[in-house]
C-alpha positions in Angstrom: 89.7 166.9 193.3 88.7 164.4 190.8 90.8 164.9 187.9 91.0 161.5 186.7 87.1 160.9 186.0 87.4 159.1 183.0 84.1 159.1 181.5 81.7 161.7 181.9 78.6 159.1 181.6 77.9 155.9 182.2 75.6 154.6 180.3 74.3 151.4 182.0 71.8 149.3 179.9 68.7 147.1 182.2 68.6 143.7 180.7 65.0 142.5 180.4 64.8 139.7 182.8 62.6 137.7 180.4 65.7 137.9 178.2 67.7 136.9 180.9 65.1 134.0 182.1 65.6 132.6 178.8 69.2 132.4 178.1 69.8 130.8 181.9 66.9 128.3 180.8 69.2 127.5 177.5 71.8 126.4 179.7 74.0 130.0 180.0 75.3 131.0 183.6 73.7 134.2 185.4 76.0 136.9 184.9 76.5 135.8 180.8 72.6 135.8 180.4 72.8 139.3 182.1 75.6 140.6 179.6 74.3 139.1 176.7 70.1 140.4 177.5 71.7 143.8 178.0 73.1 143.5 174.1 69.3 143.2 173.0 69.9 139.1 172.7 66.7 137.8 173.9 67.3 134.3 173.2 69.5 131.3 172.7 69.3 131.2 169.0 70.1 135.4 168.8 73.2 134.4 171.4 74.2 131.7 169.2 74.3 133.8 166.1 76.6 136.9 167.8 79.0 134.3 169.4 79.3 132.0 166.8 82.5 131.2 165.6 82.4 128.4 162.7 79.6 130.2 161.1 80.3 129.0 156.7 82.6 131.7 155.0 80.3 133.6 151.9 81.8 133.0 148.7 84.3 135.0 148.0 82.2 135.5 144.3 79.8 137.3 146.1 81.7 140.1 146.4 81.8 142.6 143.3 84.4 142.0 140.5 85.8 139.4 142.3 85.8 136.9 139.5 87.2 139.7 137.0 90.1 140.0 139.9 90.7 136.4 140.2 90.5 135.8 136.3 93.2 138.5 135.4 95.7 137.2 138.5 95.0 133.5 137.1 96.1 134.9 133.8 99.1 136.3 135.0 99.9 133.2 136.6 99.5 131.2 133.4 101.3 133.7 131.0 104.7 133.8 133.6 103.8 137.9 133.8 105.1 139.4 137.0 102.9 140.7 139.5 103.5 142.9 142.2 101.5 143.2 145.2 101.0 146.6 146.2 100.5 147.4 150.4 100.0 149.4 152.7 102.8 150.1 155.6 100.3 149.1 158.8 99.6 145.8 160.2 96.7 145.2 158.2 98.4 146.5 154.7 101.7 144.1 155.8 99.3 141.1 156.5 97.5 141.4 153.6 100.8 141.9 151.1 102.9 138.8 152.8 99.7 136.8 152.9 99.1 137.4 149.0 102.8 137.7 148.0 103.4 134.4 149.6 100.2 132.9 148.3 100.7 133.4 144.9 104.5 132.6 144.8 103.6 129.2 146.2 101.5 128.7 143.2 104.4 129.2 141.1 103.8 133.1 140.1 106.3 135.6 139.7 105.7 138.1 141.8 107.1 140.7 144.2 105.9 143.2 147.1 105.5 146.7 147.7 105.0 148.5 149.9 105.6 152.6 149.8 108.1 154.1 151.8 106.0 155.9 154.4 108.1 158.6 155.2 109.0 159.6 151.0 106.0 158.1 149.3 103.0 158.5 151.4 99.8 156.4 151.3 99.1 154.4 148.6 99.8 154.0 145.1 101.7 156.9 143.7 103.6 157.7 140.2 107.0 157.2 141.7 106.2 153.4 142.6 103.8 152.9 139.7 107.0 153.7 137.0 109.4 151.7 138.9 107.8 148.9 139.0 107.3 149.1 135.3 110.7 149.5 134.9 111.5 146.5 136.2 108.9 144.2 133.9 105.6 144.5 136.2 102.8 144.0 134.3 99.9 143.4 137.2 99.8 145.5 139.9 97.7 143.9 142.3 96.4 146.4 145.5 95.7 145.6 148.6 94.8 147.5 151.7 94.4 150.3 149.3 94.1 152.3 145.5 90.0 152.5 145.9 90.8 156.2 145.4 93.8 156.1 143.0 91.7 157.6 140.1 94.7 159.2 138.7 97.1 157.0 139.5 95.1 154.2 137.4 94.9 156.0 134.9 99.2 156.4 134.4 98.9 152.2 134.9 97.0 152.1 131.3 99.2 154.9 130.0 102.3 152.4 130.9 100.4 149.1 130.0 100.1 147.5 133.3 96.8 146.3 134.3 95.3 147.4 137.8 93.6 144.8 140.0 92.3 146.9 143.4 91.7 145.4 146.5 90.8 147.1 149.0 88.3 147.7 152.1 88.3 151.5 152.8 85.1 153.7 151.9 84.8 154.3 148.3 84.9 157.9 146.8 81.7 158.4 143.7 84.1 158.0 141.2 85.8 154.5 141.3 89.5 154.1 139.4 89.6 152.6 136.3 91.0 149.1 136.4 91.1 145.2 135.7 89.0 144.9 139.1 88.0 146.8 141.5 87.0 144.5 144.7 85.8 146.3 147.8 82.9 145.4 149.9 81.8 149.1 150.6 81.0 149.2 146.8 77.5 150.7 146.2 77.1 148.3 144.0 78.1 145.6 146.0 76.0 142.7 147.7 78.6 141.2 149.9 76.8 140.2 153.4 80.0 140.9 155.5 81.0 145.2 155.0 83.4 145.3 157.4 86.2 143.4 156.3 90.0 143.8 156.7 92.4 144.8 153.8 94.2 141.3 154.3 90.5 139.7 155.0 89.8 140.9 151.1 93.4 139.7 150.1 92.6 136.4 151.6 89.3 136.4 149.8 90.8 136.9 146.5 93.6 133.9 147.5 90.8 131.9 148.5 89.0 132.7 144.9 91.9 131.7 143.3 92.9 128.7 145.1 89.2 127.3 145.2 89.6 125.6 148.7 88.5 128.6 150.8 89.5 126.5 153.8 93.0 125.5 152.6 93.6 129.2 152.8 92.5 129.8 155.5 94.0 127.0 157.5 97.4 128.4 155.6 96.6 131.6 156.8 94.5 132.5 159.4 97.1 133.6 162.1 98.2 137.0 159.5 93.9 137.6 159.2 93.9 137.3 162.6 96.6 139.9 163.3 95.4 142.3 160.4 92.3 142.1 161.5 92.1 142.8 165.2 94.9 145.8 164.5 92.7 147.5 161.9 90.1 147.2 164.9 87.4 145.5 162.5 83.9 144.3 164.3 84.6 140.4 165.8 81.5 139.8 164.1 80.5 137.7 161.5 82.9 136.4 159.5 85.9 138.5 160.9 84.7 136.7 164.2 85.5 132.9 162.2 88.9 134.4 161.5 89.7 136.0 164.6 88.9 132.9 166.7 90.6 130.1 164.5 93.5 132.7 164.1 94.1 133.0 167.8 94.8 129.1 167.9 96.4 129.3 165.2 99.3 132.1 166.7 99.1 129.8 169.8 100.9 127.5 168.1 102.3 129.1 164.8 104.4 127.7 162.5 105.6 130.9 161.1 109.6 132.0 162.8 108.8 135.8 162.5 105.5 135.6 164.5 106.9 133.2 167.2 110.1 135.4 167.3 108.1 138.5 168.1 105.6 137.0 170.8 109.0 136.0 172.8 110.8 139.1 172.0 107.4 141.3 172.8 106.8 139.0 176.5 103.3 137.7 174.9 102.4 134.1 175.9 101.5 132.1 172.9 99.5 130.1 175.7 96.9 132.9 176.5 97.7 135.3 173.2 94.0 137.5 173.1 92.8 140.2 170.9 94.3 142.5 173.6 97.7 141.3 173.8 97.7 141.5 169.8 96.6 145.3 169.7 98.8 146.2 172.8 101.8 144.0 172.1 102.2 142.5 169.0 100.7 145.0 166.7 102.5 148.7 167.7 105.8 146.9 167.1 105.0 145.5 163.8 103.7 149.6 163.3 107.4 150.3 164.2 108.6 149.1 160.9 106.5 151.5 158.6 106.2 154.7 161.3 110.3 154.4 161.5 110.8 154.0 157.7 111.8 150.2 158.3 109.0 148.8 156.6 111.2 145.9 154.8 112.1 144.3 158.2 108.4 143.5 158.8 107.6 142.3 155.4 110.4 140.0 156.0 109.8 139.1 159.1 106.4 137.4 158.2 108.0 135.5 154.8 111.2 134.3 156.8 111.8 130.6 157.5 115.2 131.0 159.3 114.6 131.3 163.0 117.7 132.7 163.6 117.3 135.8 161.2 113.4 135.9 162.7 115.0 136.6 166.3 116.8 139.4 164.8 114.2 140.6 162.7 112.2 141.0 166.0 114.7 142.6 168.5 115.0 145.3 165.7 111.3 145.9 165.6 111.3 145.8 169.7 114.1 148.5 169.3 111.9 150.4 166.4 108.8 150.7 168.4 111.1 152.4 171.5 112.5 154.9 169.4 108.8 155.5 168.3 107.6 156.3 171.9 110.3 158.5 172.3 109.4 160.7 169.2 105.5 160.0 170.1 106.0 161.8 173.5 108.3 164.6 172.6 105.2 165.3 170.2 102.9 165.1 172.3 104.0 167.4 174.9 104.6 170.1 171.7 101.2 169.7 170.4 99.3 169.9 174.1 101.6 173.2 174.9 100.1 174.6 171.5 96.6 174.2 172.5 95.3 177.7 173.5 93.5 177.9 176.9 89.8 178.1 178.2 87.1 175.3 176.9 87.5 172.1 175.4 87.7 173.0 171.4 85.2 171.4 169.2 88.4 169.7 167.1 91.9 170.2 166.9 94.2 171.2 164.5 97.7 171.8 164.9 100.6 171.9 162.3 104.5 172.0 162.6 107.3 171.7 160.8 109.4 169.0 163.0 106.8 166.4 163.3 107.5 162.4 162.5 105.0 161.9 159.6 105.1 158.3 161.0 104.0 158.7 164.5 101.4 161.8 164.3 98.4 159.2 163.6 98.9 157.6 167.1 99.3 161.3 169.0 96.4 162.9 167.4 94.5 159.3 168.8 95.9 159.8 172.4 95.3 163.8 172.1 91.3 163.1 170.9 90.8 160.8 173.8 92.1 163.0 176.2 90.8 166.1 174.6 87.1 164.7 173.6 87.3 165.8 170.0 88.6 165.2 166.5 92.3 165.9 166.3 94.3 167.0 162.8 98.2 166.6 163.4 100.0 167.9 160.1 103.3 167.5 159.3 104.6 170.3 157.5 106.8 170.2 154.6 107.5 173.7 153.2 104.3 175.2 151.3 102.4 171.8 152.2 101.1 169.4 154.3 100.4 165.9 155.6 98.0 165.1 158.4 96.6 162.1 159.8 93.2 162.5 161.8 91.6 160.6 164.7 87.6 160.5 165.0 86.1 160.9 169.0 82.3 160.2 169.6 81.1 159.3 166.5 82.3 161.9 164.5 82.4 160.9 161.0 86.0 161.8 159.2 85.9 160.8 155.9 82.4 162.5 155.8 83.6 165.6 157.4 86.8 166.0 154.4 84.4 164.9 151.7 82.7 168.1 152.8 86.0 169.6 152.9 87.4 168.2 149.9 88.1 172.0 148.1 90.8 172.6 150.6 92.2 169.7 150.3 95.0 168.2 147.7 93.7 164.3 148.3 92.4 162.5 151.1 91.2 158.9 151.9 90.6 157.0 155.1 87.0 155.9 157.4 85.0 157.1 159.9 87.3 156.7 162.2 90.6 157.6 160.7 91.7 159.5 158.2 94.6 161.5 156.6 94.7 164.1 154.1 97.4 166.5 152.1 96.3 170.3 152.0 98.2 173.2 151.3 99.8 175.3 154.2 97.5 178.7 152.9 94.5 176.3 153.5 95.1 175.0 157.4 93.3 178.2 158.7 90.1 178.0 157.2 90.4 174.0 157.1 90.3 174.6 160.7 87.8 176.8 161.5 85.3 174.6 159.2 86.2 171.6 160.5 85.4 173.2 163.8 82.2 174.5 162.6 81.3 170.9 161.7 82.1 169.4 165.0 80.6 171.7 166.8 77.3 171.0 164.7 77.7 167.4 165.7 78.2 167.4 168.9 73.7 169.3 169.9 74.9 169.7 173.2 77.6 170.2 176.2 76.8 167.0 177.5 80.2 165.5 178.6 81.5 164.0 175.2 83.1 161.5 177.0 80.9 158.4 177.9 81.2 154.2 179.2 79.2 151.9 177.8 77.8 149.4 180.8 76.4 146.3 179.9 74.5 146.1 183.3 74.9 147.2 186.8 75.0 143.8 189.3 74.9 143.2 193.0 78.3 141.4 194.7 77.0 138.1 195.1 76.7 137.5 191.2 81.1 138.2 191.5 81.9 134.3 191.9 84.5 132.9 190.1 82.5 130.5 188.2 79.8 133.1 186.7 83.1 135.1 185.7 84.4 132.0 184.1 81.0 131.9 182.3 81.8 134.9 180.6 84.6 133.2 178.2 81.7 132.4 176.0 82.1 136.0 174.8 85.6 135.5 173.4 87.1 136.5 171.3 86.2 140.0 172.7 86.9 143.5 170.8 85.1 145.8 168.7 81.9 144.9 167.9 82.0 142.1 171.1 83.6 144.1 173.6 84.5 142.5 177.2 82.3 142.8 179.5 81.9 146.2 181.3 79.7 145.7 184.6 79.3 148.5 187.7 78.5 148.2 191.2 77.0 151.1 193.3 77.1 152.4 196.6 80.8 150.9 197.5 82.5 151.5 200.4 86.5 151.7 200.1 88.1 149.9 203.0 91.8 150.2 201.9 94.1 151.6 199.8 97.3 150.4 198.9 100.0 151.5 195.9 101.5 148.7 193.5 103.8 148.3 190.5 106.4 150.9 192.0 104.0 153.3 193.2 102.1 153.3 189.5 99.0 151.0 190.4 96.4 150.9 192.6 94.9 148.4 194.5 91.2 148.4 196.5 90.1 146.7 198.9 86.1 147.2 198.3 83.4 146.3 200.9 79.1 145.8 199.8 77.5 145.0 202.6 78.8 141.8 203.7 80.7 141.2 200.3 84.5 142.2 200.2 85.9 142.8 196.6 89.3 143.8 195.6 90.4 145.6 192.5 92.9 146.9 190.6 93.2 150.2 189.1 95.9 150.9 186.7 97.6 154.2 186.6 95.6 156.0 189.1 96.7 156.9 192.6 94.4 158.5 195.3 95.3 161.7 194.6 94.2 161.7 190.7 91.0 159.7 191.6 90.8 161.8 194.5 89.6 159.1 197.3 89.7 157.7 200.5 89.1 155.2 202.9 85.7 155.5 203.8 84.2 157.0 200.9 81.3 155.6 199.5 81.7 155.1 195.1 80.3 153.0 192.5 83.2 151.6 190.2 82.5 150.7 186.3 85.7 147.4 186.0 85.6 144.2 183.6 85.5 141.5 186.0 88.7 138.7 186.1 90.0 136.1 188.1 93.9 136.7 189.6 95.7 133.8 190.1 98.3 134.6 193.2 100.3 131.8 194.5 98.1 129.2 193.5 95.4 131.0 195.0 92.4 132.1 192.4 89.9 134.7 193.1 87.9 137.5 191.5 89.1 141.2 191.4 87.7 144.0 189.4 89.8 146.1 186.3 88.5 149.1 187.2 88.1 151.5 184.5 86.5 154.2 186.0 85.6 155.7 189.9 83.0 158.3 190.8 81.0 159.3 193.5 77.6 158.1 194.5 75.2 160.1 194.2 72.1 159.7 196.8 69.5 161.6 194.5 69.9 162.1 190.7 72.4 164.2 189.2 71.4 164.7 185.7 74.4 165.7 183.1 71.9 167.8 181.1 73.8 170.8 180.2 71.3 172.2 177.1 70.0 175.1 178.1 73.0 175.6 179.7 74.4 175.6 176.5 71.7 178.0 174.7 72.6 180.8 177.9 75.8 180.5 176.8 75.1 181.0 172.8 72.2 183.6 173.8 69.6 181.4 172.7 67.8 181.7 175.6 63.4 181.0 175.5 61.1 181.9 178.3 61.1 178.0 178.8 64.8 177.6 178.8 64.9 180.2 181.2 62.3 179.3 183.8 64.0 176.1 184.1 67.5 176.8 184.0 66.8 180.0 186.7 68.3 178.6 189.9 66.4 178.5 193.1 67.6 180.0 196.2 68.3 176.9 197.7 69.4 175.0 194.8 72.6 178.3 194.9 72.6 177.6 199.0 72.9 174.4 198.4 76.0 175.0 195.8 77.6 178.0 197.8 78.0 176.0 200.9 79.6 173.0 199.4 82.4 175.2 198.3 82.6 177.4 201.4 83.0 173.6 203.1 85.8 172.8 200.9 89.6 172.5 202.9 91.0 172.8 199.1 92.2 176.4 198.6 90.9 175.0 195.2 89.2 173.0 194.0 89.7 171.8 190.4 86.9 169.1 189.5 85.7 167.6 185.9 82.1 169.4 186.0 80.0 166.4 186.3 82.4 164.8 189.1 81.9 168.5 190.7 78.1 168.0 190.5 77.9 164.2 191.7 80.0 164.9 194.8 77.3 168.1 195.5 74.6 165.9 194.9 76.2 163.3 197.4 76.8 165.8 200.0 73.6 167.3 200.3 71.5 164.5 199.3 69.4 166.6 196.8 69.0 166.4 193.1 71.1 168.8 190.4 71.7 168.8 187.2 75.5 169.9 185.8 73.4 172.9 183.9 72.0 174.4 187.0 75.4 173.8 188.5 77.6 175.3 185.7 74.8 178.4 185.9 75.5 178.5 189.8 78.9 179.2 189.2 78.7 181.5 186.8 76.5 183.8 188.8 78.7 183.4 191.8 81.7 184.7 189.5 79.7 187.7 188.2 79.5 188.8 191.4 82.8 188.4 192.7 82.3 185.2 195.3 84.7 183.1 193.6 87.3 183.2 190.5 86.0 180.4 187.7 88.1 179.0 184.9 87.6 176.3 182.5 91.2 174.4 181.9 90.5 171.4 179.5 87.7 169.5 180.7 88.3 170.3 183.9 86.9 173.5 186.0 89.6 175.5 188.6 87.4 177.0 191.4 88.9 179.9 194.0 86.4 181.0 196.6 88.2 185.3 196.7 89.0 186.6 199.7 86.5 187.8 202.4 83.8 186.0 200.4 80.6 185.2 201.4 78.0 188.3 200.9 77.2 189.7 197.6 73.6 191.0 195.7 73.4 187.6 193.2 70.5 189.5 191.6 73.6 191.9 190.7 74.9 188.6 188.2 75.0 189.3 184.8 73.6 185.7 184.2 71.0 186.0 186.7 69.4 189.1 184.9 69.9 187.5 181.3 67.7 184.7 182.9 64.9 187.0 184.5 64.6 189.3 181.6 64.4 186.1 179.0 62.1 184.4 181.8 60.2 187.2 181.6 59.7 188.4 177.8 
């Protein structure tokens, strides 16, 4: 089998070579000018532009209301009235509250931090916070990370007489709340160049407004931008780029105990600390604090100067963020054994009563990755419910519950993710619209699954010094991913298991080239190789460093077949046979030949398997490999189907996966007898 076929298509861009001509004549190595021609840079001024990273920082006046926001804190300030900044419980919403709470106390306001118990209060601002605050003397409430939907929740701050300064960077609703300020660069209004800011990139903009040294601030604070920004997985472009790469050097050497405690506690080397290491390390166990209902030990982590009471700080959040796997697991195997049988759903929605409100968000991202759709987890709470949504292939979410908004109490979020409250009476029809919208998105059955290449390359462009070239691209992430290259047509040469059994290593040979690589949590079985098979690997290129010794090895991040004629993942009018929207055209070209089903029929009769369960496009490539003649998955799927009609084999669809049993005594049968091969005639015929 192939089960662990990552991504259904590749999709390798061809960099013009006058692009890459160019860039090489400009000075950059081979394999850079190939990466960087492939990302539609045709020159060294374009490449300069996407890389740069001491570009000016815009004025933070240019962004909407910004000088109403700035003019009512300074007032605060100067009137001794005290302001609370109001956050949000993930990285970016603790960033942004310790960077502006510590900020403005250093300028001698009173002011204190809040950030809503995630667990009791929910998301955002909320009465129950709003009236104890103003209990205790608040008179500015100051947002960030958050509120540009708190319509109603604006409107009790006048009703108590506290002013309302929002700061936020989430997409705006088309009615805005009524406040002091409302500054968020997705503001229709708005003209700031940069859109895609972090909630604590427009909390350092509003410091850096107030302060007037935009570069004070951000020497102060450009390790918690950084870390806000690269968790909230904003584009490294632009301006986020400037704060990404001075905040890097900045946590390399950090002056802050909390953030030096953690990167010890956590194993990350300040030496080489990456965007990576901050998404995979640093920033799931700063998470810990608000998931767990611990959010106090994070704030205070970031504002402590005691390194002794940092270390602490840090070993509890280490602790936290185990617990939280725990509970993300046990949640994850309940929601996967709810999922009903058969094809892939077009989204997922699952509620129950016993889920952990704080660790949903991250199981309905893992279960729309594996599941190639939107997922809904709710957590149930008697006649109502709280879920938090994770987008896959484009899908827009906040779109999609605007649509929705009548069944729903509130929502708020991106395109990417979102949560919402709805009542319990609603999650049926929620779900089966919701569905009805995916499936509208997603035209065809195309695998939903895809890897974006930047180029395919040959093995003498693998030398350690055109991989070392490729460090002009940092700091890597969204919007500048690393590198993705692929090689074709190479033969494995060995196999060997590392890491306890959980790793595996390759020993690749092109020609006269040998290449090794590394592939993490795959074994042969999953992958579903051998020695002597003949693949082409997608990886991100690196050089290992083994007892002194350095030389290149691929990451691999995905294996398949190679295919020796094309094999086409065009499943359309597939797709209408299956909806009965079948043409005369459709037909004709989706009727199989009698070769084309020879050709199918004996590759499974040739199978040893006593089945064979395959992803369908890994199914179709390793056809197309074996008989050297071109398919595409449509005509495959419509192969099999016909074959089942007629008894020669028993066909499931588990997942994205396919289970194939050739029945016993197979091997004759009338195929014009198929149900799907007289559908075809008769529509090919009308």
């Amino acid at each position: 089998m192939c089960a662990n076929v990552k991504y259904g298509i590749w999709n390798a861009r061809e960099p013009e070579m006058s692009a890459v001509n160019a860039l090489v004549g400009g000075g950059y190595a081979p394999l850079a000018a190939m990466v960087l021609a492939s990302r539609g840079i045709r020159d060294c001024g374009q490449a300069h532009q996407y890389l740069d990273c001491d570009a000016p920082l815009p004025d933070p006046f240019l962004m909407t209301d910004m000088d109403l926001a700035a003019g009512r804190v300074g007032l605060a300030m100067s009137r001794g009235e005290k302001i609370a900044v109001f956050g949000d419980y993930d990285v970016d919403g603790i960033t942004a509250t310790c960077l502006l709470t510590d900020f403005l106390r250093r300028h001698g306001a009173d002011c204190v931090s809040y950030i809503p118990g995630r667990l009791e209060e929910g998301y955002g601002l909320n009465p129950i916070a709003i009236r104890q605050l103003s209990s205790e003397g608040v008179k500015l409430i100051v947002t960030v990370d958050c509120g540009i939907t708190a319509v109603a929740e604006a409107e009790l701050c006048r009703e108590l007489g506290i002013d309302l300064v929002i700061t936020d960077h989430h997409e705006c609703k088309q009615t805005l709340p009524r406040a002091a300020a409302v500054v968020d660069p997705h503001r229709p209004d708005g003209g700031y160049p940069h859109k895609n800011l972090s909630g604590v990139g427009v909390a350092f903009k509003l410091a850096a407004a107030l302060c007037g040294d935009q570069e004070a601030v951000l020497k102060e604070y450009t390790d918690m931008v950084c870390l806000g920004t690269v968790a909230d997985v904003m584009p490294i472009q632009g301006e986020n780029r400037v704060f990404v790469s001075r905040g890097l050097k900045s946590l390399a050497h950090t002056k802050r105990p909390g953030i030096a405690a953690l990167m010890v506690e956590s194993g990350c080397a300040p030496e080489s600390v990456s965007a990576s290491s901050i998404g995979f390390m640093l920033a799931p166990r700063i998470n810990a604090a608000g998931r767990m209902g611990k959010i106090d030990l994070a704030v205070e982590l970031f504002l402590t100067d005691d390194p002794v009471r940092a270390a602490e700080l840090a070993r509890q959040l280490c602790d936290l963020n185990r617990q939280r796997q725990a509970i993300e697991s046990e949640i994850y195997r309940q929601a996967v054994a709810m999922l009903p049988p058969g094809r892939p759903p077009e989204a997922i929605v699952l509620a129950d009563e016993s889920w952990h409100q704080g660790v949903v968000g991250i199981v309905a991202s893992r279960i729309a990755e594996e599941y190639a759709c939107p997922a809904f987890l709710i957590c149930l709470d008697g006649e109502h419910g709280k879920a938090s949504s994770r987008s896959h292939g484009g899908f827009n979410l906040f779109s999609s519950l605007t649509a929705l908004a009548p069944l729903l109490e509130s929502y708020g979020g991106h395109e990417l993710a979102a949560g919402f409250t709805i009542s319990r009476a609603n999650i049926p029809e929620f779900r089966r619209r919701i569905c009805s919208l995916a499936a509208g998105f997603y035209s065809d059955d195309t695998p939903r699954t895809s890897l974006d290449v930047d180029c395919a390359i040959e093995a003498d462009l693998l030398t350690i010094p055109n991989i070392e070239s490729l460090s002009v691209l940092e700091p890597c992430g969204n919007g500048c991913p690393k590198p993705v290259l692929m090689m074709k047509n190479l033969t494995i040469d060995r196999i060997s298991m590392v890491g306890g059994g959980r790793h595996m290593r390759l020993r690749l040979r092109s020609g006269r080239h040998i290449v090794n690589a590394i592939y993490f949590s795959a074994n042969p079985q999953t992958v579903s190789i051998q020695p002597g098979d003949v693949v082409d690997v997608a990886f991100t290129p690196q050089i290992n460093e083994f007892r002194g010794e350095r030389s290149v090895q691929m990451n691999v991040l995905d294996i398949r077949p190679s295919c020796a004629a094309e094999c086409s993942p065009e499943t359309s009018g597939y797709r209408a046979l299956l909806e009965d929207r079948l043409t005369a055209a459709i037909a004709a070209s989706l009727l199989p030949e009698r070769a084309t089903l020879a050709m199918v029929w004996r590759y499974l009769a040739s199978s040893s398997e006593a089945a064979i369960q395959e992803s369908p496009i890994c199914l179709c490539r390793k056809i197309v490999r074996w008989a050297g003649k071109p398919l595409s998955l449509g005509q495959m799927m419509t192969c099999l189907d016909i074959f089942r009609d007629v008894g020669l084999i028993d066909l499931q669809r588990q997942h994205k996966y396919i289970s194939i049993h050739l029945t016993p005594g197979s091997g004759k049968a009338d195929l014009t007898e198929s149900q799907t091969m007289q559908r075809l005639l008769r529509a090919k015929e009308s």
